[in-house]
mmCIF file of the N, C-alpha and C atoms, coordinates in Angstrom:
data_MODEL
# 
_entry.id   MODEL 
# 
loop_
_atom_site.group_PDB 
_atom_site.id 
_atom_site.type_symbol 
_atom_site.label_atom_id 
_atom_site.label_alt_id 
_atom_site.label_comp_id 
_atom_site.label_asym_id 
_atom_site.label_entity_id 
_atom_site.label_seq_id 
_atom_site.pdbx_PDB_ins_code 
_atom_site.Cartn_x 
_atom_site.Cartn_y 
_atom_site.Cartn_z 
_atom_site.occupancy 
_atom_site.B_iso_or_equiv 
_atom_site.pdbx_formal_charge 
_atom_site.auth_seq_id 
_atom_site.auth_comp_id 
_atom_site.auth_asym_id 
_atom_site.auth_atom_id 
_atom_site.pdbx_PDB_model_num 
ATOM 1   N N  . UNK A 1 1  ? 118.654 86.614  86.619  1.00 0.00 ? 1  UNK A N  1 
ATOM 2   C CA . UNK A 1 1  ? 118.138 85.849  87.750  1.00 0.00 ? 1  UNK A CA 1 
ATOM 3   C C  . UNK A 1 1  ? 117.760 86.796  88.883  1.00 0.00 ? 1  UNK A C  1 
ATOM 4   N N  . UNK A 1 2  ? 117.152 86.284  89.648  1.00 0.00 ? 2  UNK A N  1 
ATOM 5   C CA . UNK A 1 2  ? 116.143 87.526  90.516  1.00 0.00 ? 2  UNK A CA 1 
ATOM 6   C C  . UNK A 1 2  ? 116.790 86.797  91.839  1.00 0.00 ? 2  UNK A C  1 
ATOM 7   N N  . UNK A 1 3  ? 117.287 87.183  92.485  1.00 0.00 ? 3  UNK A N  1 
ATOM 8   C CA . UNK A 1 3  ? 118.246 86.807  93.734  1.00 0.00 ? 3  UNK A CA 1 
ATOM 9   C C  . UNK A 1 3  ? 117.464 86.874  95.100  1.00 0.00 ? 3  UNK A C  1 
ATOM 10  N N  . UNK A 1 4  ? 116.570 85.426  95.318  1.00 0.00 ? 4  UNK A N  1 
ATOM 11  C CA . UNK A 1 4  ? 115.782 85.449  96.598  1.00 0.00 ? 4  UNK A CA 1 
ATOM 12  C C  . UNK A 1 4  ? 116.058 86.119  97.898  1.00 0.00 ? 4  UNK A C  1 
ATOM 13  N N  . UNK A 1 5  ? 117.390 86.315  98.119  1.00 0.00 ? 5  UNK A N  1 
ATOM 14  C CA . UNK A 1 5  ? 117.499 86.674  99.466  1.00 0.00 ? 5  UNK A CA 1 
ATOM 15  C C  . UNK A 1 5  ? 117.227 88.096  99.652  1.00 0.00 ? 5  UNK A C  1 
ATOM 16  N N  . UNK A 1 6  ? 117.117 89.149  98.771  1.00 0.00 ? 6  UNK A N  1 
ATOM 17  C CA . UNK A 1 6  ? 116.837 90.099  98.560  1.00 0.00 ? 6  UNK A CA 1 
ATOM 18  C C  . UNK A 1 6  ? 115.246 90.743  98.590  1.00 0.00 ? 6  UNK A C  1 
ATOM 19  N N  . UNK A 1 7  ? 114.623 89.339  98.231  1.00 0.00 ? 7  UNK A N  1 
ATOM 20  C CA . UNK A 1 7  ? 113.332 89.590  97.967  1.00 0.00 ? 7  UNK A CA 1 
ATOM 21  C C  . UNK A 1 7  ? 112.353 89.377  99.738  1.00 0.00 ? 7  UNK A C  1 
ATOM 22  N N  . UNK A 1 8  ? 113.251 88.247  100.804 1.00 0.00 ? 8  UNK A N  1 
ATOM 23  C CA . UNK A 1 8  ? 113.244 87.977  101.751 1.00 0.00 ? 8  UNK A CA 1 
ATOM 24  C C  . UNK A 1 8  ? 113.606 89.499  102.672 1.00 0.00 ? 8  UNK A C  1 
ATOM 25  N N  . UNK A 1 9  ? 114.760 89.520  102.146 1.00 0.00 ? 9  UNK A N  1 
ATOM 26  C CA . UNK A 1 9  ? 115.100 90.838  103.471 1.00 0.00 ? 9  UNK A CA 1 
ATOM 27  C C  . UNK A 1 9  ? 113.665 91.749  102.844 1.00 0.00 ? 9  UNK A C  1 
ATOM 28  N N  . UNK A 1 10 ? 113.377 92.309  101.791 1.00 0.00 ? 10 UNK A N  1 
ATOM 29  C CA . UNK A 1 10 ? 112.324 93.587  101.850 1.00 0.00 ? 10 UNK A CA 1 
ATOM 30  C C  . UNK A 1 10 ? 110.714 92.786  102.668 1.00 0.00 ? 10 UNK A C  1 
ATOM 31  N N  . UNK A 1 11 ? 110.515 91.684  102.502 1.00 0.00 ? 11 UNK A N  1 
ATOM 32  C CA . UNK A 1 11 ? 109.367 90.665  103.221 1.00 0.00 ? 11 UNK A CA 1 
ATOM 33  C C  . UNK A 1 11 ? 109.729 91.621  104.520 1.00 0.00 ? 11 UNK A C  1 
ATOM 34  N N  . UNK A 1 12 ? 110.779 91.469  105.252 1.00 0.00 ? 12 UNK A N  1 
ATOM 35  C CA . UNK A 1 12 ? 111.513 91.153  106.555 1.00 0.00 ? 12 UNK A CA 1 
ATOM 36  C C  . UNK A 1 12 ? 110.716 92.482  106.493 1.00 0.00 ? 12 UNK A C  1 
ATOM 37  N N  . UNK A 1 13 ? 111.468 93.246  106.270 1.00 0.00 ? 13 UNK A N  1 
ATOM 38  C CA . UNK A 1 13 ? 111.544 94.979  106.373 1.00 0.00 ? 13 UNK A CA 1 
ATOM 39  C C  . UNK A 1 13 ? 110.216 95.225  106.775 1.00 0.00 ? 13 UNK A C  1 
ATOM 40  N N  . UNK A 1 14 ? 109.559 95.475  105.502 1.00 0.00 ? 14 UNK A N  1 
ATOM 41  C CA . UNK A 1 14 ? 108.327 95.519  105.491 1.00 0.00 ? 14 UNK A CA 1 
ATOM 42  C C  . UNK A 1 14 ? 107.177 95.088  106.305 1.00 0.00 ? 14 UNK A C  1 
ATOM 43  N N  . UNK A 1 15 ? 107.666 93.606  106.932 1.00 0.00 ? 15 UNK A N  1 
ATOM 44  C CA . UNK A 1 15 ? 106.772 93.467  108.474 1.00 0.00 ? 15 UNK A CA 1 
ATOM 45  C C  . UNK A 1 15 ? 107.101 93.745  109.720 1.00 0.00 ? 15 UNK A C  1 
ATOM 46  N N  . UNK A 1 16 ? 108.007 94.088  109.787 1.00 0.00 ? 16 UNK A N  1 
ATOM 47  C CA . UNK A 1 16 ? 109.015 94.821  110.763 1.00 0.00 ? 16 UNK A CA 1 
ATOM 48  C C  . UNK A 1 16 ? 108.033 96.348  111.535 1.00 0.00 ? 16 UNK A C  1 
ATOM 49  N N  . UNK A 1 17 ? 107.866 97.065  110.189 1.00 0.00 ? 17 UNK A N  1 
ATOM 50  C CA . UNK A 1 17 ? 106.913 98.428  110.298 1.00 0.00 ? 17 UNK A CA 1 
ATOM 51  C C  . UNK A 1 17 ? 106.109 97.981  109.962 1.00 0.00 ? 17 UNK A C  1 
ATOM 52  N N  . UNK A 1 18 ? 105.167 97.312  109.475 1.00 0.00 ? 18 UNK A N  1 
ATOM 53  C CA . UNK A 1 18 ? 104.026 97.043  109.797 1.00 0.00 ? 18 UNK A CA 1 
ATOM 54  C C  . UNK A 1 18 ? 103.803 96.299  110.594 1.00 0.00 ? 18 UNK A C  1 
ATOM 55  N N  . UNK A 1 19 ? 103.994 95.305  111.279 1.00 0.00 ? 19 UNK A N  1 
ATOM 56  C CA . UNK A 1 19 ? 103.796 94.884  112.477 1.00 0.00 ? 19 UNK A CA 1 
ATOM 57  C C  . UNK A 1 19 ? 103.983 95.908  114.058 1.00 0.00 ? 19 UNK A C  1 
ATOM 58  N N  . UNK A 1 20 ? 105.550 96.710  113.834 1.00 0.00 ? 20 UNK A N  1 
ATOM 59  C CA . UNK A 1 20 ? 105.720 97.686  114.805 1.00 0.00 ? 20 UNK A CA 1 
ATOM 60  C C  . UNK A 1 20 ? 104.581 98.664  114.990 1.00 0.00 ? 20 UNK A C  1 
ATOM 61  N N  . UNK A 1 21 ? 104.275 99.091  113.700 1.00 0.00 ? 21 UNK A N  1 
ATOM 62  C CA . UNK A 1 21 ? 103.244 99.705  113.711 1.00 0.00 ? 21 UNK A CA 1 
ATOM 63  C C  . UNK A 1 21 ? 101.803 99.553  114.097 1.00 0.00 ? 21 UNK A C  1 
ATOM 64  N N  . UNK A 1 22 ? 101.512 98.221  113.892 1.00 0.00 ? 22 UNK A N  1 
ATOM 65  C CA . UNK A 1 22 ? 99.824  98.010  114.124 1.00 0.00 ? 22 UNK A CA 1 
ATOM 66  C C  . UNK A 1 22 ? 100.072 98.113  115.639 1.00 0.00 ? 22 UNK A C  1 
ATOM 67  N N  . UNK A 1 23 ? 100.778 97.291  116.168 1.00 0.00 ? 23 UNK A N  1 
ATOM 68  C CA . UNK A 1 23 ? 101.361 97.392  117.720 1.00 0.00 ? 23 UNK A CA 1 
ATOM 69  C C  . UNK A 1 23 ? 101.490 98.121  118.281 1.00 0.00 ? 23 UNK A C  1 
ATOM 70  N N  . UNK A 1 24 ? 102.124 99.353  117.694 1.00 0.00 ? 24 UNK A N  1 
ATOM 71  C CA . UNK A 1 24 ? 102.117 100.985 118.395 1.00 0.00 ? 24 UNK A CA 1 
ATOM 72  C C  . UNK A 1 24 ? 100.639 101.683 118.643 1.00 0.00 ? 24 UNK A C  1 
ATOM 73  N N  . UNK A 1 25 ? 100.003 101.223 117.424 1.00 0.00 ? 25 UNK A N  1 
ATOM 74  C CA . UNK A 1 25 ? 98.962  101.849 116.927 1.00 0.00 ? 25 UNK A CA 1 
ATOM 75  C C  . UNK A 1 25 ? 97.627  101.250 118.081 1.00 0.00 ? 25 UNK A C  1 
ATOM 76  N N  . UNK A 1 26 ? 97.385  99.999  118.603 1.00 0.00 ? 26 UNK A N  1 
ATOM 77  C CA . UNK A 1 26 ? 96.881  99.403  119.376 1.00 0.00 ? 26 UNK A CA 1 
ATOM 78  C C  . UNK A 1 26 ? 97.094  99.578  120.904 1.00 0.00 ? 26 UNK A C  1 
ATOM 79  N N  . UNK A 1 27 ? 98.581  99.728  121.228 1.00 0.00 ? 27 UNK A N  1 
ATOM 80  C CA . UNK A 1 27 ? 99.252  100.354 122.402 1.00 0.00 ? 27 UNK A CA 1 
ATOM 81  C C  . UNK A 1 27 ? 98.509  102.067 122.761 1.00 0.00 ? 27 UNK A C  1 
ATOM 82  N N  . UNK A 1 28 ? 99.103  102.832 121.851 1.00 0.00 ? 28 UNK A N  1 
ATOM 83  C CA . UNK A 1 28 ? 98.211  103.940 122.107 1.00 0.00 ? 28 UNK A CA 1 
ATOM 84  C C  . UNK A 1 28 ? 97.121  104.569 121.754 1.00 0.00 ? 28 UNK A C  1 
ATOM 85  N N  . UNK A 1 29 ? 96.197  103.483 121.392 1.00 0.00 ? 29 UNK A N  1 
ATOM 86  C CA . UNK A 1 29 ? 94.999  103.473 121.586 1.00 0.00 ? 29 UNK A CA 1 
ATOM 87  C C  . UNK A 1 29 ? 94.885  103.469 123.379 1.00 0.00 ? 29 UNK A C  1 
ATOM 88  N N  . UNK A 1 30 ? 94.997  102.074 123.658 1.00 0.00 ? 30 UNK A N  1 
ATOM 89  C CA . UNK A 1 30 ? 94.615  101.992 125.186 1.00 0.00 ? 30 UNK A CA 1 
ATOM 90  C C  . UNK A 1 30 ? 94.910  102.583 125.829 1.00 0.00 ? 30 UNK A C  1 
ATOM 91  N N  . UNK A 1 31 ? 96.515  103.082 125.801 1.00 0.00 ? 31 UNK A N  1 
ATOM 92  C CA . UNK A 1 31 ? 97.183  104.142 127.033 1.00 0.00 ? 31 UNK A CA 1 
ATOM 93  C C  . UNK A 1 31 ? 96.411  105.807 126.977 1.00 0.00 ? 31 UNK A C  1 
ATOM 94  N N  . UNK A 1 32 ? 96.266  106.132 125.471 1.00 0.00 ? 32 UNK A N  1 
ATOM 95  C CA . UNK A 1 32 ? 95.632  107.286 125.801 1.00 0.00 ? 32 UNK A CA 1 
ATOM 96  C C  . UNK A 1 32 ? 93.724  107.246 125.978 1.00 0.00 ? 32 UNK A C  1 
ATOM 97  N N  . UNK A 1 33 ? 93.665  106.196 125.955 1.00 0.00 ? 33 UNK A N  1 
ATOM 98  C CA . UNK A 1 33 ? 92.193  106.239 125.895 1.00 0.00 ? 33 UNK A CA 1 
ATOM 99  C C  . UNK A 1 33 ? 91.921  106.151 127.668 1.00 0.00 ? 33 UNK A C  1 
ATOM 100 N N  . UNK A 1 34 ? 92.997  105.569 128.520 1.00 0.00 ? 34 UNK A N  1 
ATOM 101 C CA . UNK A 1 34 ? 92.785  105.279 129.809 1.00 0.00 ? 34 UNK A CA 1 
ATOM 102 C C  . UNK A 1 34 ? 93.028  107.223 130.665 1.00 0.00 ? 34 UNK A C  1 
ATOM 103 N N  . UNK A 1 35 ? 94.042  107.600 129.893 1.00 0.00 ? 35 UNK A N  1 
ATOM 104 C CA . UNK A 1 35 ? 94.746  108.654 129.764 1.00 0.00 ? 35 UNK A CA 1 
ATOM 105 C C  . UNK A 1 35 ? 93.803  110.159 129.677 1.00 0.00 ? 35 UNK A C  1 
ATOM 106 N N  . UNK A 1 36 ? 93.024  109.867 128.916 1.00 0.00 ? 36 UNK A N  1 
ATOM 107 C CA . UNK A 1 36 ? 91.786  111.221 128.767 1.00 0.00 ? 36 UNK A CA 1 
ATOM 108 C C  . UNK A 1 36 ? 90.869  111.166 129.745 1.00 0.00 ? 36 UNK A C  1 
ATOM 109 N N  . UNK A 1 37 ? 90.714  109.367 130.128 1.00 0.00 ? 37 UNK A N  1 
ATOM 110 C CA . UNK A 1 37 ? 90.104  109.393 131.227 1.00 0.00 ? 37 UNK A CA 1 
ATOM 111 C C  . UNK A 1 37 ? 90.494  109.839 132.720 1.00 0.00 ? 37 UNK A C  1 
ATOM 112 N N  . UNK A 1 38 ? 92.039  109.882 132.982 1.00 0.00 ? 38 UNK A N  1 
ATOM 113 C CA . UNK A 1 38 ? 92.481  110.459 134.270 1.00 0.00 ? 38 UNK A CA 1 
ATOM 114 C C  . UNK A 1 38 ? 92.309  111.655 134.544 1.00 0.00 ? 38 UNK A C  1 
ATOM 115 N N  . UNK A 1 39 ? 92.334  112.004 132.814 1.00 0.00 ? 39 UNK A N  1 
ATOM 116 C CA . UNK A 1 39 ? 92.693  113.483 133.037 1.00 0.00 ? 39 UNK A CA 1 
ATOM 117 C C  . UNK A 1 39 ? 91.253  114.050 133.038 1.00 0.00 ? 39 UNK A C  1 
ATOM 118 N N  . UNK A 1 40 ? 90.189  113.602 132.865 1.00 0.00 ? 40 UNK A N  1 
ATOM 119 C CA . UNK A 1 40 ? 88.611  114.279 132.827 1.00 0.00 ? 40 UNK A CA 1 
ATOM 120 C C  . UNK A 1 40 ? 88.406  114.223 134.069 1.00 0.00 ? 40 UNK A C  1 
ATOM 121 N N  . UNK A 1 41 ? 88.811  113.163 135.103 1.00 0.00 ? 41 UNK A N  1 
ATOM 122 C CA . UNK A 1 41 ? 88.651  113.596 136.234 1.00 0.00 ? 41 UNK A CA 1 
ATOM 123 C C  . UNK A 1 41 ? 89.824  114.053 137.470 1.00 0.00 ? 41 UNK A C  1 
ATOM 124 N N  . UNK A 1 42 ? 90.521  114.559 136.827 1.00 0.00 ? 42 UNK A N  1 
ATOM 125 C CA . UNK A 1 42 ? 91.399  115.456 137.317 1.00 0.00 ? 42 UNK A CA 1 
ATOM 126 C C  . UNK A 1 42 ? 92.467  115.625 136.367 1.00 0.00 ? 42 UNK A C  1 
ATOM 127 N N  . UNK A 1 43 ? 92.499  117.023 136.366 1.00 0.00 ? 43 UNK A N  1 
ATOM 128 C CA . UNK A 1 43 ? 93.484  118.392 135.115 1.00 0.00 ? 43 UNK A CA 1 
ATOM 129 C C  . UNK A 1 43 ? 94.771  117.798 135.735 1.00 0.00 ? 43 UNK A C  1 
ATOM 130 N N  . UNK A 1 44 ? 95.206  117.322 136.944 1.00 0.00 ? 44 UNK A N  1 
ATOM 131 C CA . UNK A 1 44 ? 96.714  117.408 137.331 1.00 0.00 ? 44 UNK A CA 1 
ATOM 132 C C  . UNK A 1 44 ? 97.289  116.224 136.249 1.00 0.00 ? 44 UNK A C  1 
ATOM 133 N N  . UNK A 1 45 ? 96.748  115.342 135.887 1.00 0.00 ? 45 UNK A N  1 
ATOM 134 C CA . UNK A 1 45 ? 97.454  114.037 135.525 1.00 0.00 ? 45 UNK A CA 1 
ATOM 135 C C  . UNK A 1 45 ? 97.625  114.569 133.607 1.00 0.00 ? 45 UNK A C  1 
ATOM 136 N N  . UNK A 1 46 ? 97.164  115.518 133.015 1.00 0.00 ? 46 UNK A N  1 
ATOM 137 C CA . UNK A 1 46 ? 97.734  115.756 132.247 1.00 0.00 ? 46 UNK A CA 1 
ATOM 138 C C  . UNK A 1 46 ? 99.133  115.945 131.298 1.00 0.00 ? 46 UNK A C  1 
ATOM 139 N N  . UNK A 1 47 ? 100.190 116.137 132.371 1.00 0.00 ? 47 UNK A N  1 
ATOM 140 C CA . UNK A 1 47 ? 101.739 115.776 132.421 1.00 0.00 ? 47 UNK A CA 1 
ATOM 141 C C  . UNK A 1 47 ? 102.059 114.149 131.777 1.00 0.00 ? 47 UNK A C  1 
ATOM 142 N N  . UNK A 1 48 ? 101.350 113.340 133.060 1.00 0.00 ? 48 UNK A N  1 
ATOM 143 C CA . UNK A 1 48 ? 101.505 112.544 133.141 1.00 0.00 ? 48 UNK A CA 1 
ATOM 144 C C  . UNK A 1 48 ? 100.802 111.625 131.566 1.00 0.00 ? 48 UNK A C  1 
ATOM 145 N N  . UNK A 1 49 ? 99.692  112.167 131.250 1.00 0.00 ? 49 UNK A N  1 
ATOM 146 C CA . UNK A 1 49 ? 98.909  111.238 130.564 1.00 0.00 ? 49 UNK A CA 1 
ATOM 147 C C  . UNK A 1 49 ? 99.500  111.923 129.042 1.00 0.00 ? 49 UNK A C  1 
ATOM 148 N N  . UNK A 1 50 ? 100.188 112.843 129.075 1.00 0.00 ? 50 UNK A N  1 
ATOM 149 C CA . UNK A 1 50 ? 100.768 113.250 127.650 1.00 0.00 ? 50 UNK A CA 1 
ATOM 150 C C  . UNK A 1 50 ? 101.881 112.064 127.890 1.00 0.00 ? 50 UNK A C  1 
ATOM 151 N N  . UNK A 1 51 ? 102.921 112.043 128.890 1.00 0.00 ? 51 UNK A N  1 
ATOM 152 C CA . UNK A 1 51 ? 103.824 111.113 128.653 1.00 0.00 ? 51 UNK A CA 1 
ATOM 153 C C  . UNK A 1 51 ? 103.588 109.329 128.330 1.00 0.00 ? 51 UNK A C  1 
ATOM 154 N N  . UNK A 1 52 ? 102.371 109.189 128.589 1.00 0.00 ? 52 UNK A N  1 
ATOM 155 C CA . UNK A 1 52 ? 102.167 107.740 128.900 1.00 0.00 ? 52 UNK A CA 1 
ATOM 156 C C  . UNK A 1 52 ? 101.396 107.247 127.008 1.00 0.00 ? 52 UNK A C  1 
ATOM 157 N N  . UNK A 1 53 ? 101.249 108.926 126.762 1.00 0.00 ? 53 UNK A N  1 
ATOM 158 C CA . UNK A 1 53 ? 100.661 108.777 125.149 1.00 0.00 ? 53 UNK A CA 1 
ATOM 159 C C  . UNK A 1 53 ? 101.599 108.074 124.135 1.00 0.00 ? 53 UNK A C  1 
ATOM 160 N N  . UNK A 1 54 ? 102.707 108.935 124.213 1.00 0.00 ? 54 UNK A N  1 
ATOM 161 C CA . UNK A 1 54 ? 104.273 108.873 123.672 1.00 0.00 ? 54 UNK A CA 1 
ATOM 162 C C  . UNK A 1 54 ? 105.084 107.165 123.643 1.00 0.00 ? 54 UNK A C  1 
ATOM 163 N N  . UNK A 1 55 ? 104.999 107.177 125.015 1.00 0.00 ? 55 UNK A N  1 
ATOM 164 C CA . UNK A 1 55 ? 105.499 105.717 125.099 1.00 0.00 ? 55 UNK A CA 1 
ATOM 165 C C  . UNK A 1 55 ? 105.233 104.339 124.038 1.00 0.00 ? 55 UNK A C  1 
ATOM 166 N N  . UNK A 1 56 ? 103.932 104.459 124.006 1.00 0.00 ? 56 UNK A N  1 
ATOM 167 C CA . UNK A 1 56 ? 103.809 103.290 122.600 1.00 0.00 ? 56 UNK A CA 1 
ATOM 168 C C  . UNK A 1 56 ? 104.488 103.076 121.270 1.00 0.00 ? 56 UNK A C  1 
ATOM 169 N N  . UNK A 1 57 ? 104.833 104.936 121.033 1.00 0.00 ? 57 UNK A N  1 
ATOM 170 C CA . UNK A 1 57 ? 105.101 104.872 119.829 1.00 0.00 ? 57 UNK A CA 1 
ATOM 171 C C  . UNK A 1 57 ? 106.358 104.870 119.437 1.00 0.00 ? 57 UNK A C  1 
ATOM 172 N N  . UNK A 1 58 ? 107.349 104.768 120.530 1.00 0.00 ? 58 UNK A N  1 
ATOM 173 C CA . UNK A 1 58 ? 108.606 103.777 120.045 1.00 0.00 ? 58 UNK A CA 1 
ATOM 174 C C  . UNK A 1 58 ? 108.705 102.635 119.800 1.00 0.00 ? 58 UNK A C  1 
ATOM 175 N N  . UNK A 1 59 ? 107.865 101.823 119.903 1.00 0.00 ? 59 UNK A N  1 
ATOM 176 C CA . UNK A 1 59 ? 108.023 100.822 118.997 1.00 0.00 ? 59 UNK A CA 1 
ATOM 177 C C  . UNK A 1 59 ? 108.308 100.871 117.599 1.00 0.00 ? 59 UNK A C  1 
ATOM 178 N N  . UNK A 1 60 ? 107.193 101.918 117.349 1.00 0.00 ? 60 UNK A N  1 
ATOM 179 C CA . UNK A 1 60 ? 106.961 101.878 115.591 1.00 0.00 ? 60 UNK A CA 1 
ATOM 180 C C  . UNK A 1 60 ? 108.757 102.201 115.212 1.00 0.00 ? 60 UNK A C  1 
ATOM 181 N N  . UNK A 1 61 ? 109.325 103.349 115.900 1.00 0.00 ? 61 UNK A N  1 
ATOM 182 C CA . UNK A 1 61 ? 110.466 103.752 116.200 1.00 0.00 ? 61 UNK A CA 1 
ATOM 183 C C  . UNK A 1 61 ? 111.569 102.763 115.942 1.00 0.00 ? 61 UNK A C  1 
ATOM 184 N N  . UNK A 1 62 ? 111.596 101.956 116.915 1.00 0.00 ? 62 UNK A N  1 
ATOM 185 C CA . UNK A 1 62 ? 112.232 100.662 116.726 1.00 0.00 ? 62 UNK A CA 1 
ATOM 186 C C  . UNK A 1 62 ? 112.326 99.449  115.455 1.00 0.00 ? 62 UNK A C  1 
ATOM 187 N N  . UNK A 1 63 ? 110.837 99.592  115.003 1.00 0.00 ? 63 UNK A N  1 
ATOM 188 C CA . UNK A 1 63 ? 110.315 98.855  114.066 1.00 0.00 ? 63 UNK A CA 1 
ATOM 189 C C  . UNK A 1 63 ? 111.254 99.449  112.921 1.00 0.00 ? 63 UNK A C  1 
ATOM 190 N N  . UNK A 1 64 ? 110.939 100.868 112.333 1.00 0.00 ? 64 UNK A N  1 
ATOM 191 C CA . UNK A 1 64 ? 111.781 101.555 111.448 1.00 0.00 ? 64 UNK A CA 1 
ATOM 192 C C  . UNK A 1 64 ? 113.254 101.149 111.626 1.00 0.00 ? 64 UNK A C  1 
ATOM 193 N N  . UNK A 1 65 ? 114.073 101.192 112.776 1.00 0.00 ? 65 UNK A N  1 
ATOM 194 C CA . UNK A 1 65 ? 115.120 101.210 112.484 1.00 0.00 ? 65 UNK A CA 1 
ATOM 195 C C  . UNK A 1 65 ? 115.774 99.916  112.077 1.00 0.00 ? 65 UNK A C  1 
ATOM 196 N N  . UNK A 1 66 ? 115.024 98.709  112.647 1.00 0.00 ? 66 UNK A N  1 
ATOM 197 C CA . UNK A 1 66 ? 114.874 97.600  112.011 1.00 0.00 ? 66 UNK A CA 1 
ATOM 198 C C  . UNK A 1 66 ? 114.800 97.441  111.012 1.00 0.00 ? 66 UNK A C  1 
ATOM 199 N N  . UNK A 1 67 ? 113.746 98.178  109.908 1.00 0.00 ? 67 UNK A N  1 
ATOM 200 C CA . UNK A 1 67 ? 113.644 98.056  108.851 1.00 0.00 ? 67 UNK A CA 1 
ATOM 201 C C  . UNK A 1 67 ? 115.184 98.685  107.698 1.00 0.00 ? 67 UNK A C  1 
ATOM 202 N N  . UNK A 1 68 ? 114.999 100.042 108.307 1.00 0.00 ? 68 UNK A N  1 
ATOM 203 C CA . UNK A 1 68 ? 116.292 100.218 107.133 1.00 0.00 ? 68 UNK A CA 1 
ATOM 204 C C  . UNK A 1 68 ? 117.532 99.785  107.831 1.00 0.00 ? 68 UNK A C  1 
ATOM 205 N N  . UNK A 1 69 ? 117.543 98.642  108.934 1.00 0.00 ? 69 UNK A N  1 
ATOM 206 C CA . UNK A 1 69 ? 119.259 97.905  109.271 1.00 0.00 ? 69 UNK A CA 1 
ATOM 207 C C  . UNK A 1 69 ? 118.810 97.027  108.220 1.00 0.00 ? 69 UNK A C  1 
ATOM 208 N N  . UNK A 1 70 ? 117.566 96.659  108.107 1.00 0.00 ? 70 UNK A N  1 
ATOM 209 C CA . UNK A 1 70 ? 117.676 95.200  107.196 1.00 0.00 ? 70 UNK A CA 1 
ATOM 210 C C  . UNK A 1 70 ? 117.855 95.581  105.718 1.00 0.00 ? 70 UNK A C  1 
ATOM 211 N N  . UNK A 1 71 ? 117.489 97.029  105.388 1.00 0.00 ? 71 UNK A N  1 
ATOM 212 C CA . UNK A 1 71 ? 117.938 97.550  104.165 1.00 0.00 ? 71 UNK A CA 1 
ATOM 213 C C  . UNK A 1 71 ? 119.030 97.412  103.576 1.00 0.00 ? 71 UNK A C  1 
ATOM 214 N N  . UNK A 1 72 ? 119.336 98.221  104.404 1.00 0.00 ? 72 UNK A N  1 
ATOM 215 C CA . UNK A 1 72 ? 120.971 98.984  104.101 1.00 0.00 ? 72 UNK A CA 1 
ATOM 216 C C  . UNK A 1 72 ? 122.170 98.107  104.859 1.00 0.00 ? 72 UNK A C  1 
ATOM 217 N N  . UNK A 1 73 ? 122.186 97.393  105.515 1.00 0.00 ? 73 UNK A N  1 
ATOM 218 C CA . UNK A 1 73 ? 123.303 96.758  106.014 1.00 0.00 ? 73 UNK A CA 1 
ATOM 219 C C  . UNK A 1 73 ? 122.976 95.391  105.401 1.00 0.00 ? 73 UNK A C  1 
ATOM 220 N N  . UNK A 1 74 ? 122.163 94.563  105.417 1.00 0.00 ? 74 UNK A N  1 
ATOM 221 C CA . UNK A 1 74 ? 121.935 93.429  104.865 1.00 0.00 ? 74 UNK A CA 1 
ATOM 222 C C  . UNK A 1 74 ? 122.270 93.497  103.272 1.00 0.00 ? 74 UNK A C  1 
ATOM 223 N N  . UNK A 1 75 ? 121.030 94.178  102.737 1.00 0.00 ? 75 UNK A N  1 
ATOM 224 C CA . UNK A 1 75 ? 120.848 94.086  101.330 1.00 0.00 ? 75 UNK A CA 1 
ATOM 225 C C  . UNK A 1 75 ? 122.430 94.807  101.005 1.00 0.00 ? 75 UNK A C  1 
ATOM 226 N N  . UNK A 1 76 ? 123.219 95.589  101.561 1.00 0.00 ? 76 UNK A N  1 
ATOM 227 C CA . UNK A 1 76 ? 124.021 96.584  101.096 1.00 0.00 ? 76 UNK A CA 1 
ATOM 228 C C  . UNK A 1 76 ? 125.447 95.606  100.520 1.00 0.00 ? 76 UNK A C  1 
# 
């Protein structure tokens, strides 16, 4: 017998990072796209526009760790 709840948590998992992900992926699009623009007209905001790059992509971050809690502690 093939034990549904198992087949549910990897569903889970699996949209977890892909959802975190398209989301990250859409996030820093805009932030660095606003970001190249500060910095073309002025070099100082470069600091700044590397950090504001970064920020989106904890989500995906988050998303992952989501995914293997639902792995490994659920399925476990």
């Amino acid at each position: 017998m093939v034990d549904i709840g198992l087949g549910i948590i990897a569903i889970g998992a699996g949209l977890s990072i892909g959802l975190a992900g398209l989301g990250s992926g859409i996030g820093q699009g805009i932030a660095c796209s606003s970001a190249v623009g500060a910095t073309a007209e002025d070099p100082d905001f470069f600091g700044q526009a590397i950090v504001f790059g970064v920020l989106p992509e904890t989500q995906a971050i988050y998303g992952l760790v989501i995914a293997f809690m639902l792995m490994f502690i659920l399925a476990g």
